[in-house]
PDB file with SEQRES, HELIX, SHEET and CRYST1 records, atoms N, CA, C and O in Angstrom:
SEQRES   1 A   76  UNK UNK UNK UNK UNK UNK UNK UNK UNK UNK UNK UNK UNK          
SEQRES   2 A   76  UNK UNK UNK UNK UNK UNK UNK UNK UNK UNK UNK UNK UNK          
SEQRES   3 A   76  UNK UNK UNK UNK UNK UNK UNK UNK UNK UNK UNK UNK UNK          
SEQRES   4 A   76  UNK UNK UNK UNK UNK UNK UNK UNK UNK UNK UNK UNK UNK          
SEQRES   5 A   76  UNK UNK UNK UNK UNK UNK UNK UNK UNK UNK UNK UNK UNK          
SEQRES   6 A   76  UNK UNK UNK UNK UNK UNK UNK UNK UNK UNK UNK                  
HELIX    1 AA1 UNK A    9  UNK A   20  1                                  12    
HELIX    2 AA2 UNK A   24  UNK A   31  1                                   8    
HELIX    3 AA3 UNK A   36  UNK A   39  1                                   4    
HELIX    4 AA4 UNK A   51  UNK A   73  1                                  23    
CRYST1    1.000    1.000    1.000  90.00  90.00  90.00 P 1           1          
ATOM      1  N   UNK A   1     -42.426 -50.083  69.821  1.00  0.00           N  
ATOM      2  CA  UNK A   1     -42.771 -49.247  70.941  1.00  0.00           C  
ATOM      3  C   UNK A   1     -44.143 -49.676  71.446  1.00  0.00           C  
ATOM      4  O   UNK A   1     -45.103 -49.763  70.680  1.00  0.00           O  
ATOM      5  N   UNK A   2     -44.224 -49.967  72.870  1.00  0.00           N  
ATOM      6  CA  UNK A   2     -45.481 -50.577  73.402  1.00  0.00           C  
ATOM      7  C   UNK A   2     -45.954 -49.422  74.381  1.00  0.00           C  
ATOM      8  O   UNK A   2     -46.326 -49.770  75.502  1.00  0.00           O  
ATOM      9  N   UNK A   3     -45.977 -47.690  73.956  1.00  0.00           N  
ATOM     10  CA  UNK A   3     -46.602 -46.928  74.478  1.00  0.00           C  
ATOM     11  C   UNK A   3     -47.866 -46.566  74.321  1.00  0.00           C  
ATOM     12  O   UNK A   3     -48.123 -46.219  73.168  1.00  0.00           O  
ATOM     13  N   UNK A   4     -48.895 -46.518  75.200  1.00  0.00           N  
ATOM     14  CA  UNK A   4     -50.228 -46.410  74.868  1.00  0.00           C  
ATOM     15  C   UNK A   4     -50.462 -44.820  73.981  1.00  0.00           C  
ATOM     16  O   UNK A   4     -49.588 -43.967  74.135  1.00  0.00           O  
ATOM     17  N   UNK A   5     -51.223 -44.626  73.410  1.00  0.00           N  
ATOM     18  CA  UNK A   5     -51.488 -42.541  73.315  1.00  0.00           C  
ATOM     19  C   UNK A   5     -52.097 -42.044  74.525  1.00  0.00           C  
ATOM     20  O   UNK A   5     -52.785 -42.710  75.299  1.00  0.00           O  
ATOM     21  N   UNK A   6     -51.754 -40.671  74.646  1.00  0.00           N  
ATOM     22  CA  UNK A   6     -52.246 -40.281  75.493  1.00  0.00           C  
ATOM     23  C   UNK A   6     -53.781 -39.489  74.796  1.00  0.00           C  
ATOM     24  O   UNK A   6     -54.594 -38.796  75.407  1.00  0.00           O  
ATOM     25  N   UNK A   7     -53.787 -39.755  73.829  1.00  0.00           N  
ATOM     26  CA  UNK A   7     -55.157 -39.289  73.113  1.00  0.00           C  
ATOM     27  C   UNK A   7     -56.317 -39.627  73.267  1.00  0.00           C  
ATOM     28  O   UNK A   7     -56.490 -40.829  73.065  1.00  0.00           O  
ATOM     29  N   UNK A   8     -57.235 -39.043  73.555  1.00  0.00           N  
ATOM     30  CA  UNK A   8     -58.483 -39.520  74.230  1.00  0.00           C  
ATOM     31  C   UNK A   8     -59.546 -39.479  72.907  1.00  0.00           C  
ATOM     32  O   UNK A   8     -59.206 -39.090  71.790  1.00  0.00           O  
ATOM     33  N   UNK A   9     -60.734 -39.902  73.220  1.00  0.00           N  
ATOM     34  CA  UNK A   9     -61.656 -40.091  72.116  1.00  0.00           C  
ATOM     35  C   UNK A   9     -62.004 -38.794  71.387  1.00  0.00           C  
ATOM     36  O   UNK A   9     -61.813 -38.587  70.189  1.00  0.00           O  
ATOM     37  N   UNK A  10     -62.489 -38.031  72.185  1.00  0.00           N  
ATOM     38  CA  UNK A  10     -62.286 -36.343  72.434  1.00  0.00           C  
ATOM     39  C   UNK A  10     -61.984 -35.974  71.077  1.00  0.00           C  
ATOM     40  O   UNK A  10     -62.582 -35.800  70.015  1.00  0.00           O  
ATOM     41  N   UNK A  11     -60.509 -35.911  71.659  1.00  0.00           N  
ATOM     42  CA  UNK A  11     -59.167 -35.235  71.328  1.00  0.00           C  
ATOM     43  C   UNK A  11     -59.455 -36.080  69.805  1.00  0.00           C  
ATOM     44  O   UNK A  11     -59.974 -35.502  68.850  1.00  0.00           O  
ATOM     45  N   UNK A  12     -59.103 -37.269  69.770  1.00  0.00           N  
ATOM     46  CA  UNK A  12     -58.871 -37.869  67.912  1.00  0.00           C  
ATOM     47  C   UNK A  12     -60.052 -37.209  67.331  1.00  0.00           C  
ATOM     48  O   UNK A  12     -59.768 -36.346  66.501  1.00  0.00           O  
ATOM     49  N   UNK A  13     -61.788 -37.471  67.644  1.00  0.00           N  
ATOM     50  CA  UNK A  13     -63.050 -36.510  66.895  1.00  0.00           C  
ATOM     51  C   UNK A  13     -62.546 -35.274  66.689  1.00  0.00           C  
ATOM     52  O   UNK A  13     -62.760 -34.856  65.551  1.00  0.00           O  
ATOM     53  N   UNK A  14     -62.035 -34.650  67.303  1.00  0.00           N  
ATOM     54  CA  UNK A  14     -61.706 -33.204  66.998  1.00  0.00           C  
ATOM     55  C   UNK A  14     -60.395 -32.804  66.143  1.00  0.00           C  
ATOM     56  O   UNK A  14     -60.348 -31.812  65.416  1.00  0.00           O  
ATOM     57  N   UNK A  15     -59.294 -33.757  66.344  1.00  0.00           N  
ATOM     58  CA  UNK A  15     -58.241 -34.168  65.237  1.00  0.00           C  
ATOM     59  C   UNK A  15     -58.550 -33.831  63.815  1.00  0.00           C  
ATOM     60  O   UNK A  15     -58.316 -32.940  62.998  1.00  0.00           O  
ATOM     61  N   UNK A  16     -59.569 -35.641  63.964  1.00  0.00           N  
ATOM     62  CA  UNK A  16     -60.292 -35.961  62.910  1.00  0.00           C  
ATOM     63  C   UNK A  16     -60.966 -34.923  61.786  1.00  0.00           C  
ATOM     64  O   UNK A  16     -60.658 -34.748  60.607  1.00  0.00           O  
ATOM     65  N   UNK A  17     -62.201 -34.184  62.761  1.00  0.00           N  
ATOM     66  CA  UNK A  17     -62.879 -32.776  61.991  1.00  0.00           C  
ATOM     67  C   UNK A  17     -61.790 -32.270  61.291  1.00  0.00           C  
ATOM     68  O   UNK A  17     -61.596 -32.475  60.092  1.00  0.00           O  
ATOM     69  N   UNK A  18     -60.709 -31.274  62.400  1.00  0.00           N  
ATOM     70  CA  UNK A  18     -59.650 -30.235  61.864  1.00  0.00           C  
ATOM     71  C   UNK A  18     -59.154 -30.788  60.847  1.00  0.00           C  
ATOM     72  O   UNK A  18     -58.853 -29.998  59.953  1.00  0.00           O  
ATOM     73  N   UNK A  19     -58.915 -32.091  60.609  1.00  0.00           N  
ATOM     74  CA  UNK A  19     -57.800 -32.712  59.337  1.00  0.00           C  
ATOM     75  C   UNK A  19     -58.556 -33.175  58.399  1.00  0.00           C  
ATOM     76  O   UNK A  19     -58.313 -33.053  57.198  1.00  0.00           O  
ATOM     77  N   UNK A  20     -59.475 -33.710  58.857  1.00  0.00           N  
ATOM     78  CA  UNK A  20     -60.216 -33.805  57.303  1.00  0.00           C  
ATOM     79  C   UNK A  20     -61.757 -34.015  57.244  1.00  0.00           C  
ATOM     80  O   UNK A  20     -62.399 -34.771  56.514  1.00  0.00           O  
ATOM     81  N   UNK A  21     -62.211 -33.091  58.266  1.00  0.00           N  
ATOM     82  CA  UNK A  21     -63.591 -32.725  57.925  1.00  0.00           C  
ATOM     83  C   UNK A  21     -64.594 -33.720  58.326  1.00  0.00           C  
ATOM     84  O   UNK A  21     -64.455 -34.582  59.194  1.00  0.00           O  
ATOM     85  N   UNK A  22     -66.027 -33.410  57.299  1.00  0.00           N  
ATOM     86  CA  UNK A  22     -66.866 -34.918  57.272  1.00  0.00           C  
ATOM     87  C   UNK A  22     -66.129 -35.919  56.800  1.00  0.00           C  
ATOM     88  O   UNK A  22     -65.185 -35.863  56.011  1.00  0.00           O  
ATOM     89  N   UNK A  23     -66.821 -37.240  57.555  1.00  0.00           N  
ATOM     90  CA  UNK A  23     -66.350 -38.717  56.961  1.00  0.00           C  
ATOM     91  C   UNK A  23     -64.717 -38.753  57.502  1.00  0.00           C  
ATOM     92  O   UNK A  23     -63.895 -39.399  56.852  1.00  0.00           O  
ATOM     93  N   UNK A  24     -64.310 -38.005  58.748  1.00  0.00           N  
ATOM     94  CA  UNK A  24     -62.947 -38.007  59.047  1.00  0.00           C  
ATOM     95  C   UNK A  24     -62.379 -39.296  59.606  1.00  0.00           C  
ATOM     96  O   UNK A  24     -61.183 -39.331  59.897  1.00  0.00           O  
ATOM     97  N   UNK A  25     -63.112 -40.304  59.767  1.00  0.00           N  
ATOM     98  CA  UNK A  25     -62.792 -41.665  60.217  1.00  0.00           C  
ATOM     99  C   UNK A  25     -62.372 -42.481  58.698  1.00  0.00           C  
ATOM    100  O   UNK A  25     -61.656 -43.440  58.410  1.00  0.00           O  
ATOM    101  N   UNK A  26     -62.948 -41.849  58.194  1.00  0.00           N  
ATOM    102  CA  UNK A  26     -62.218 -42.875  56.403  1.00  0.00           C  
ATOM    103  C   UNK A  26     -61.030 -42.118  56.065  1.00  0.00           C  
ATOM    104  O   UNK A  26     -60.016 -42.761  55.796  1.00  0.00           O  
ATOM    105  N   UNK A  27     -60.992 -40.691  56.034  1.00  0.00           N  
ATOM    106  CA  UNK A  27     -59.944 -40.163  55.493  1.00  0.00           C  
ATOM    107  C   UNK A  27     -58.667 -40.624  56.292  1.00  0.00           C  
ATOM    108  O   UNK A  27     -57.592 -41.000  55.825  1.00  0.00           O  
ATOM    109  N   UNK A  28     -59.069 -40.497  57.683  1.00  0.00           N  
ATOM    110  CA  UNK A  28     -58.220 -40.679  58.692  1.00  0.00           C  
ATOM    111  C   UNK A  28     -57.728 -41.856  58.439  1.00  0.00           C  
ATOM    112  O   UNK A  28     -56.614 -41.662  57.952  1.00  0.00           O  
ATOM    113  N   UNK A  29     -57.938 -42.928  58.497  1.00  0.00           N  
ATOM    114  CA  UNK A  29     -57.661 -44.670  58.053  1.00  0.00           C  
ATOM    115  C   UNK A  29     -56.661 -44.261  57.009  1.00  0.00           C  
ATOM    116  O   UNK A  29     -55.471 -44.378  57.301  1.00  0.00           O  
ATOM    117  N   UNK A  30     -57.078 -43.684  55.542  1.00  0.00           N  
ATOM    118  CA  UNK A  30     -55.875 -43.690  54.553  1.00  0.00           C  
ATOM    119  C   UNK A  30     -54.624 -42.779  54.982  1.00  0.00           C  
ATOM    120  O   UNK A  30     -53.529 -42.872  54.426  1.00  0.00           O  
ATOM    121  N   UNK A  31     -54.903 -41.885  56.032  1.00  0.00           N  
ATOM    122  CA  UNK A  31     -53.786 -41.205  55.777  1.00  0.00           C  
ATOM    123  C   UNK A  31     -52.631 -41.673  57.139  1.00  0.00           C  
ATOM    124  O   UNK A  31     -51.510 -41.199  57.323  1.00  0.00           O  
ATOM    125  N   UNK A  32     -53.337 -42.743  57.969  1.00  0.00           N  
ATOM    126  CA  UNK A  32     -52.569 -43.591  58.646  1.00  0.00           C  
ATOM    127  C   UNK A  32     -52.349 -44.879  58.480  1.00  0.00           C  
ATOM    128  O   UNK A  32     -52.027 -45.502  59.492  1.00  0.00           O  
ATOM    129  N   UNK A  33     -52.467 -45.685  57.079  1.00  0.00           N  
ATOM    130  CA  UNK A  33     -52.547 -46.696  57.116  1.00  0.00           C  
ATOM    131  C   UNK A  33     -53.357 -47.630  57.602  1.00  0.00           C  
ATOM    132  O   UNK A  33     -53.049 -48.819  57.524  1.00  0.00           O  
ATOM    133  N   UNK A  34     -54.806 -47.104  58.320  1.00  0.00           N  
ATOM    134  CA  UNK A  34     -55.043 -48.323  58.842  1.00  0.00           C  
ATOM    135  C   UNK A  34     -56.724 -48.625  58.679  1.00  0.00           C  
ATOM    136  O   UNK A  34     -57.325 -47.551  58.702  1.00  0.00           O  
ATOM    137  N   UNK A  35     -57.370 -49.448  58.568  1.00  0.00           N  
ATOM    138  CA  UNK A  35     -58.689 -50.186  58.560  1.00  0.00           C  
ATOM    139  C   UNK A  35     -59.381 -49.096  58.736  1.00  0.00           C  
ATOM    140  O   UNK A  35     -58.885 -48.320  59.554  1.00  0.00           O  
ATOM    141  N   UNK A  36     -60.580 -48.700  58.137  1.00  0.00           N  
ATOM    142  CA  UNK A  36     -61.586 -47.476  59.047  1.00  0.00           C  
ATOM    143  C   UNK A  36     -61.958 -48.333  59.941  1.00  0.00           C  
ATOM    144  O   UNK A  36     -61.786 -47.882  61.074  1.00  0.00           O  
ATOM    145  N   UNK A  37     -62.582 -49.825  59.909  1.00  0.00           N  
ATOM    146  CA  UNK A  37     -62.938 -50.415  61.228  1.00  0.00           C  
ATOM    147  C   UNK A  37     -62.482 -49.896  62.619  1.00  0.00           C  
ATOM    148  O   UNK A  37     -63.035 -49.661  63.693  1.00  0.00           O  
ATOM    149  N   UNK A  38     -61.149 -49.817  62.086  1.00  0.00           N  
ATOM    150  CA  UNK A  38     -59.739 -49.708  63.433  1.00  0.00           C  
ATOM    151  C   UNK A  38     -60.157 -48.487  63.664  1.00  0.00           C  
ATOM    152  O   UNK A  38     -60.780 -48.324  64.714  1.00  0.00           O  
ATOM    153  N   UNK A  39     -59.973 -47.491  62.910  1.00  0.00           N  
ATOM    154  CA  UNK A  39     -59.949 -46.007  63.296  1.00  0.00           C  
ATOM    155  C   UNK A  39     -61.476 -46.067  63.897  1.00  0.00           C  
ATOM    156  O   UNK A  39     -61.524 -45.159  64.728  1.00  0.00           O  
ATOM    157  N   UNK A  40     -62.676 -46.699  63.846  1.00  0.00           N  
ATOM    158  CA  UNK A  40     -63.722 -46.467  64.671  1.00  0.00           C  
ATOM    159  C   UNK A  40     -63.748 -47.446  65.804  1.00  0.00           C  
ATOM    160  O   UNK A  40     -64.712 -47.917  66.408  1.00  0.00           O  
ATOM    161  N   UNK A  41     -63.003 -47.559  65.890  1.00  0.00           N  
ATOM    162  CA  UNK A  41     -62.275 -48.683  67.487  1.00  0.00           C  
ATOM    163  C   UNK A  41     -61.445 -47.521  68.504  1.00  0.00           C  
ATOM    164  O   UNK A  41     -61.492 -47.266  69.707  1.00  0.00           O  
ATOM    165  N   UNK A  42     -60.831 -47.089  67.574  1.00  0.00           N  
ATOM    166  CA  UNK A  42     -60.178 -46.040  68.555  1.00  0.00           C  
ATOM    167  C   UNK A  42     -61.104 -44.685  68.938  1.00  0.00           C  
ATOM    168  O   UNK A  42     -60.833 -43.756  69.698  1.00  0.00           O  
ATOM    169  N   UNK A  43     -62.426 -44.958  68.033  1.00  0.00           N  
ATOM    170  CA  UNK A  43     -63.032 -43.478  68.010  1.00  0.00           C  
ATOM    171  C   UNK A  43     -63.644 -43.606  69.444  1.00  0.00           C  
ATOM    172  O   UNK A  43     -63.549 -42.831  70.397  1.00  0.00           O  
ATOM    173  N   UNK A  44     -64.329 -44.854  69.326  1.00  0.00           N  
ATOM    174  CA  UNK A  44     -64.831 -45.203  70.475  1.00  0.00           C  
ATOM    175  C   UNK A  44     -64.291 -45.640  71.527  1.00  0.00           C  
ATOM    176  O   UNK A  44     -65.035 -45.988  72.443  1.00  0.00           O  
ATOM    177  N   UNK A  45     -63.442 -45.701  71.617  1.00  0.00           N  
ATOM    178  CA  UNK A  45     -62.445 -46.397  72.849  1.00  0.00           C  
ATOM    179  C   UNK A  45     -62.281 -47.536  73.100  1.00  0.00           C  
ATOM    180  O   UNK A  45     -61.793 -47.822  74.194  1.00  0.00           O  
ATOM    181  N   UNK A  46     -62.643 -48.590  72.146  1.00  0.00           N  
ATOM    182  CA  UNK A  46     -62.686 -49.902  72.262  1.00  0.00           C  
ATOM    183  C   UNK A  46     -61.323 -50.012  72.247  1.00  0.00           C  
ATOM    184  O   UNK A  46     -60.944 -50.248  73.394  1.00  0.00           O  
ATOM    185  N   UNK A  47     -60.343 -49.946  71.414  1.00  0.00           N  
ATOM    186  CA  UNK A  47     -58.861 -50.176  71.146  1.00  0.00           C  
ATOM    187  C   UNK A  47     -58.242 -48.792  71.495  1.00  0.00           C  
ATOM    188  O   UNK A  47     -59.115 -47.954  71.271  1.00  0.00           O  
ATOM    189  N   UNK A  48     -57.082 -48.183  71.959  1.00  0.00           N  
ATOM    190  CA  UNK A  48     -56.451 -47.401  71.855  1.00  0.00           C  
ATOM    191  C   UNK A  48     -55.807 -46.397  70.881  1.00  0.00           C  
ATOM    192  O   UNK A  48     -55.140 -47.259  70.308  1.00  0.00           O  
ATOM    193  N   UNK A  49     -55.518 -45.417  70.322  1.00  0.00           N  
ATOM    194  CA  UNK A  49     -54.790 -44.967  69.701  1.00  0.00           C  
ATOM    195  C   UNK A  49     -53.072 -45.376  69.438  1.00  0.00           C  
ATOM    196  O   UNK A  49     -52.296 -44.707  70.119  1.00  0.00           O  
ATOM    197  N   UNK A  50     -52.559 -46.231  68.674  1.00  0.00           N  
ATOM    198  CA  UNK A  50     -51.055 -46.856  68.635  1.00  0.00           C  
ATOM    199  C   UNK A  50     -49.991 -45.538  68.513  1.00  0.00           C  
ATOM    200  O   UNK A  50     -49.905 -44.836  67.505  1.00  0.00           O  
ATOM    201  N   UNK A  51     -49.413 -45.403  69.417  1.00  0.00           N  
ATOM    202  CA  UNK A  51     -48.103 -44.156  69.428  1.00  0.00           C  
ATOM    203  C   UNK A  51     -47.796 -43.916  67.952  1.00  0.00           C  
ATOM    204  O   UNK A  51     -47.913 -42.738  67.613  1.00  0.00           O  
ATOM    205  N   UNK A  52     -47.488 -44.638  67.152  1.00  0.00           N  
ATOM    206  CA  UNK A  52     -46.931 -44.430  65.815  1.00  0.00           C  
ATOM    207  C   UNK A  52     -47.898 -43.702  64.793  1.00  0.00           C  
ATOM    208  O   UNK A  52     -47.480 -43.137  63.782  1.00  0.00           O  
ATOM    209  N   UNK A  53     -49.551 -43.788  65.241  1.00  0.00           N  
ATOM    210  CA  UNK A  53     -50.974 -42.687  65.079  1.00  0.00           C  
ATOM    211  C   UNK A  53     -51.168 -41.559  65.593  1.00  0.00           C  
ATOM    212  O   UNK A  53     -51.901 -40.611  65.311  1.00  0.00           O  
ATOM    213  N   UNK A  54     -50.455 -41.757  66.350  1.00  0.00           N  
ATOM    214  CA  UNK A  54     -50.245 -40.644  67.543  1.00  0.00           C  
ATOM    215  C   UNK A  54     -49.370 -39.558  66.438  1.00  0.00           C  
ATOM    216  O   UNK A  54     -49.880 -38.739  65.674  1.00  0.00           O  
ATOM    217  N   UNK A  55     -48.282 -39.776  66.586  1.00  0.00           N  
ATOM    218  CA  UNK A  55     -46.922 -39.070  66.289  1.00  0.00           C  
ATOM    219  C   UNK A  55     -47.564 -38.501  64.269  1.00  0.00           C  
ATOM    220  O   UNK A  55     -47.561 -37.342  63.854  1.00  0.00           O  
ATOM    221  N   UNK A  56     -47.942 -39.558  63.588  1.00  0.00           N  
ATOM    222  CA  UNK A  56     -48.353 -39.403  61.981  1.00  0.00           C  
ATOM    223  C   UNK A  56     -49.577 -38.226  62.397  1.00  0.00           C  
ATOM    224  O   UNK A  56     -49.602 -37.217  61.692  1.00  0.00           O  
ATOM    225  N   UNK A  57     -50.605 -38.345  63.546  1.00  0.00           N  
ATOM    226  CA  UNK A  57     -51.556 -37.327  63.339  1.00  0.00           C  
ATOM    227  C   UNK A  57     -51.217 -35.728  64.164  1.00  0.00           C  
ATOM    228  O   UNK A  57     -52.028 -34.825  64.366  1.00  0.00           O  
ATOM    229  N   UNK A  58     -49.552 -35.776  64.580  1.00  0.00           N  
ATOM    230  CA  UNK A  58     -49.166 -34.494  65.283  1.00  0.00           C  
ATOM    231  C   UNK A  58     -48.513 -34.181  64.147  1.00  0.00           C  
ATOM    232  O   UNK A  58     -48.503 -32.998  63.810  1.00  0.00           O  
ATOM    233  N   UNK A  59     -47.909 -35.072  63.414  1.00  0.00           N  
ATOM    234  CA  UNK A  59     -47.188 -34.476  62.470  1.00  0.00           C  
ATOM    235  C   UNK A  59     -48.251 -33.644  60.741  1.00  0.00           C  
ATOM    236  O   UNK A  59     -47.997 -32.743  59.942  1.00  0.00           O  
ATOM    237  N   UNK A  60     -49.171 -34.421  60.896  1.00  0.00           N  
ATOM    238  CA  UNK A  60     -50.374 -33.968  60.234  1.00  0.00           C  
ATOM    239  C   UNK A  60     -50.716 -32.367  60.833  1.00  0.00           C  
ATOM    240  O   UNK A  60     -50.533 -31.342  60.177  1.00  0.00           O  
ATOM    241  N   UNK A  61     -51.026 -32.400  61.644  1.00  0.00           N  
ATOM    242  CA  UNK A  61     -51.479 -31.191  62.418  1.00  0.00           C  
ATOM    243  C   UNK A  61     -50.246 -30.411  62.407  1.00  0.00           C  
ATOM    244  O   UNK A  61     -50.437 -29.196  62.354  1.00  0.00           O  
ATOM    245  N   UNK A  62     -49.095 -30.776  62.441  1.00  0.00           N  
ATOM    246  CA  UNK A  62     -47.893 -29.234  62.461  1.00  0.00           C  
ATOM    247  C   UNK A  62     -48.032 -28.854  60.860  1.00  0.00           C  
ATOM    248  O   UNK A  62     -48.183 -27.652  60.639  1.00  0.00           O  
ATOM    249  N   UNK A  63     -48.001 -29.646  59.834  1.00  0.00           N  
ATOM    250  CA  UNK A  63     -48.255 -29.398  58.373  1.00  0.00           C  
ATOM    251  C   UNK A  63     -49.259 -28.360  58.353  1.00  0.00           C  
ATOM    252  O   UNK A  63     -48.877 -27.208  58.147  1.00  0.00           O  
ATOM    253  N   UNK A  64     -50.482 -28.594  58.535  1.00  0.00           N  
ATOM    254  CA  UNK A  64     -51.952 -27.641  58.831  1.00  0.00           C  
ATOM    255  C   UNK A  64     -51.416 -26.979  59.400  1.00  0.00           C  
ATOM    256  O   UNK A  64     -50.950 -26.400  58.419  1.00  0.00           O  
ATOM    257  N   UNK A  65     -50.926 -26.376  60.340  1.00  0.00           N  
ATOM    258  CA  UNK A  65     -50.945 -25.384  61.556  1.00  0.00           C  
ATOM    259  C   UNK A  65     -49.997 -24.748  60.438  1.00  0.00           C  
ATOM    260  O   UNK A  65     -50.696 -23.954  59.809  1.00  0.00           O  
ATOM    261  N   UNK A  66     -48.602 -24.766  59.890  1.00  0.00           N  
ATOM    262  CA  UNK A  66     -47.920 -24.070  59.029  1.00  0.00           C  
ATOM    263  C   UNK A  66     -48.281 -23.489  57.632  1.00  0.00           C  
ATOM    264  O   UNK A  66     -47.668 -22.572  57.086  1.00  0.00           O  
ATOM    265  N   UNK A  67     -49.410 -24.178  57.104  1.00  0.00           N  
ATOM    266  CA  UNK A  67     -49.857 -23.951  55.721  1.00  0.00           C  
ATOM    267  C   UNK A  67     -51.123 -23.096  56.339  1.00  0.00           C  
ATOM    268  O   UNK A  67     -51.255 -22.110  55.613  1.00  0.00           O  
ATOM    269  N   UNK A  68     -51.983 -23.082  57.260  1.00  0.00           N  
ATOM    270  CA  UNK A  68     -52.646 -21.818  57.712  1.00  0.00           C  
ATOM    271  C   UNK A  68     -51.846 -20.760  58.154  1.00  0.00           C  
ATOM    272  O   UNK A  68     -52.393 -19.677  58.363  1.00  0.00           O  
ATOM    273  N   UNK A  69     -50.582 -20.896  58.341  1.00  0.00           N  
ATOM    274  CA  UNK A  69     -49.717 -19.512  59.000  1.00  0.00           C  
ATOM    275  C   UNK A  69     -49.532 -19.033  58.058  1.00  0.00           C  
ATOM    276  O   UNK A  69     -49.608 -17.809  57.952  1.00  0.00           O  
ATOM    277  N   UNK A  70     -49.171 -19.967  56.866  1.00  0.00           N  
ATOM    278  CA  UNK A  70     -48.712 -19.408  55.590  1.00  0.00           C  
ATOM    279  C   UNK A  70     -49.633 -18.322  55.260  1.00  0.00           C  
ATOM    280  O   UNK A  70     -49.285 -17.142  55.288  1.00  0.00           O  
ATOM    281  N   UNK A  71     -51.048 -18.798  54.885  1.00  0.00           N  
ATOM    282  CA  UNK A  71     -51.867 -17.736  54.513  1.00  0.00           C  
ATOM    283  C   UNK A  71     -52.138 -16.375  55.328  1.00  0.00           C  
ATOM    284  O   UNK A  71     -52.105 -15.203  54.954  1.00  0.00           O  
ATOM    285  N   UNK A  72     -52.425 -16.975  56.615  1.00  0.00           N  
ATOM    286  CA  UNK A  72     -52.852 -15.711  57.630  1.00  0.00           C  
ATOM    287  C   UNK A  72     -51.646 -14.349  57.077  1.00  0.00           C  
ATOM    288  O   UNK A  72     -51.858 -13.149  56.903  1.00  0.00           O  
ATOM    289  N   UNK A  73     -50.587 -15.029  56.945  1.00  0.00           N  
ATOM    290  CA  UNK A  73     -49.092 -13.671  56.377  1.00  0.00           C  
ATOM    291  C   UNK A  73     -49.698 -13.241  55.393  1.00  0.00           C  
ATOM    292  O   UNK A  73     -49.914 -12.029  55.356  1.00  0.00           O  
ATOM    293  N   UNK A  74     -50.180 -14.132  54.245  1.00  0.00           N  
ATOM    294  CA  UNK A  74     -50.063 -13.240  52.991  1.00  0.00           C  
ATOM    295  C   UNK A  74     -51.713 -11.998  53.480  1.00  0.00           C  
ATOM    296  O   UNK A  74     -52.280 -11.531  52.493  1.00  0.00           O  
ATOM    297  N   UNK A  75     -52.148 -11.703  54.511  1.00  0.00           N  
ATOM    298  CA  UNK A  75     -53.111 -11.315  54.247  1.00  0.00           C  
ATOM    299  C   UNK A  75     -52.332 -10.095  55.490  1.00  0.00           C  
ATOM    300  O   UNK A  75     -52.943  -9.757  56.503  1.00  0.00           O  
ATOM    301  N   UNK A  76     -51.764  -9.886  55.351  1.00  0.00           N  
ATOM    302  CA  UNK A  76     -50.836  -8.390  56.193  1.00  0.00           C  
ATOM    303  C   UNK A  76     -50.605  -7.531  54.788  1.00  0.00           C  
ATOM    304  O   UNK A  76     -50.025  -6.446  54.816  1.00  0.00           O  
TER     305      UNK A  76                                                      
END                                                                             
């Protein structure tokens, strides 16, 4: 697939924080496979975000978004 992301620099820093905090450009690299070099290529906009980073860091974020729902319930 030769689709660009529609993810902006923005958008991945703030990803980044929500998913894994400080140092989210290293964590980020292992949990997509790829170089931290790379992941600070995309931070900055030098290289793009690859669709297949795209899709691994939405699917990251629906995991989080469900395991915080989880808790918010047990507290009713």
């Amino acid at each position: 697939m030769n689709e660009k992301s529609p993810i902006t620099i923005r958008q991945l820093a703030r990803i980044g924080m929500i998913l894994f905090g400080v140092g989210w450009q290293t964590h980020m690299a292992k949990a997509v496979h790829a170089s931290p070099r790379t992941v600070r290529r995309w931070a900055v906009g030098e290289f793009p975000v690859p669709y297949r980073v795209e899709l691994e860091l939405r699917n990251l974020l629906e995991k989080k978004r469900g395991a915080i729902a989880e808790i918010l319930l047990s507290f009713d």
